[in-house]
C-alpha positions in Angstrom: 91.8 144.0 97.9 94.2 143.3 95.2 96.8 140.3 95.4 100.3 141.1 96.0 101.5 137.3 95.1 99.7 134.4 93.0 100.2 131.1 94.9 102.6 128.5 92.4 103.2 125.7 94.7 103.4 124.6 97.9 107.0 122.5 98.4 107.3 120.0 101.0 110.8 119.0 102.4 111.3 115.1 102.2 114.0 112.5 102.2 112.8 110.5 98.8 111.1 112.9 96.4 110.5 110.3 94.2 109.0 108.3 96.1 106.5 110.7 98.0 105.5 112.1 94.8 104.6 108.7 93.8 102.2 108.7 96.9 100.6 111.5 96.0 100.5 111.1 92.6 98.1 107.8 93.7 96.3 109.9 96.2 95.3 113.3 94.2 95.2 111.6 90.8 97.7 114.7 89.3 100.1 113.6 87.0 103.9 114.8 87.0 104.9 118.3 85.8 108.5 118.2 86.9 110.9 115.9 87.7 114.8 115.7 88.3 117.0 113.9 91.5 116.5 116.3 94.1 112.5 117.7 93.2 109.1 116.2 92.0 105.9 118.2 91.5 102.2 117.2 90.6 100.0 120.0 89.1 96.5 120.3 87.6 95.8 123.2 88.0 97.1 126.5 89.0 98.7 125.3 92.1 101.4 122.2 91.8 102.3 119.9 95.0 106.6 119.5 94.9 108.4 117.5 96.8 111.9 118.3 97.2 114.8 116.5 98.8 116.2 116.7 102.0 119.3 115.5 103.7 118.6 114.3 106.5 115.0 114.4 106.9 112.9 113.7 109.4 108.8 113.6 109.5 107.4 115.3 112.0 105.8 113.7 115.1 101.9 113.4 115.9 100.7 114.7 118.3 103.0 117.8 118.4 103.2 121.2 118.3 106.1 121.5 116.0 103.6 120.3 113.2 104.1 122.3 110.3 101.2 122.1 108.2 98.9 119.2 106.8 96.8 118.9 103.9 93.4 117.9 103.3 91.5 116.3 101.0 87.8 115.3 100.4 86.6 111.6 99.5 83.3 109.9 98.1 83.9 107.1 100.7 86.2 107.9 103.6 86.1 104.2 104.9 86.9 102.9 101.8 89.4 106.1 100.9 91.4 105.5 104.3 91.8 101.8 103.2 93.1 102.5 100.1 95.7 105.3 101.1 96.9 102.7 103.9 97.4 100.1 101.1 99.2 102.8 99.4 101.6 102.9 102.3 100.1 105.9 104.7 99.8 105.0 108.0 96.8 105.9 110.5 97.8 107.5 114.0 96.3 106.4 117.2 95.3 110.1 117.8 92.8 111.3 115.7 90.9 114.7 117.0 88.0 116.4 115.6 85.2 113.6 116.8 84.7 111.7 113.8 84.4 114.8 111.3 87.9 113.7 109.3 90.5 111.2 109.5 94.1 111.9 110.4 96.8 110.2 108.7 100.1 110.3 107.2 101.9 109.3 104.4 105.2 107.1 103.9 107.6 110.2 105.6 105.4 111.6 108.6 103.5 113.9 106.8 100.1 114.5 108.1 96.9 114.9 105.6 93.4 115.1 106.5 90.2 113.1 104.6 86.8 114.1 105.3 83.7 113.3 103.1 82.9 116.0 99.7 
């Protein structure tokens, strides 16, 4: 089957783009690609991460059904991963499904992201 669309970015809505892309930026180890007061995006590679302003944001709650979406990402070390992303300001929810396979968490706005072992 042929594409109809190539994939670009996926954008998340946040209240300091700045900021979260700063987060990420630590996390994923891309480097800016884009940057003025109301967006940020991280690329390397085809698809870029952006973050864009929001007035009035709010993260979403966890657990609940209104989640959005979530990203996830693989790690050498998850122990040592998790530590380092809660230094880096994520937090770790009490809830955490799938039996020990990943490790839920989310970052500075509410966020959710996944790490499991590569």
């Amino acid at each position: 089957m042929s594409a109809i669309a190539t994939l670009t970015t996926v954008v998340i809505d946040c209240a300091d783009p700045a900021a979260l892309a700063a987060f990420y930026e630590r996390v994923s180890g891309w480097p800016v690609t884009y940057r003025d007061e109301e967006a940020v995006h991280l690329s390397e590679g085809p698809v870029s991460l952006g973050f864009q302003r929001i007035e009035g944001y709010r993260g979403p709650g966890w657990p609940d059904a209104a989640k959005h979406c979530h990203l996830d990402f693989t790690v050498d070390d998850v122990d040592r991963a998790v530590k380092e992303l809660l230094a880096a300001g994520a937090t770790k929810p009490e809830f955490q499904p799938g039996g020990g396979d990943w490790t839920v968490l989310a970052d500075p706005e509410g966020h959710l992201f996944c790490v499991s072992a590569g």
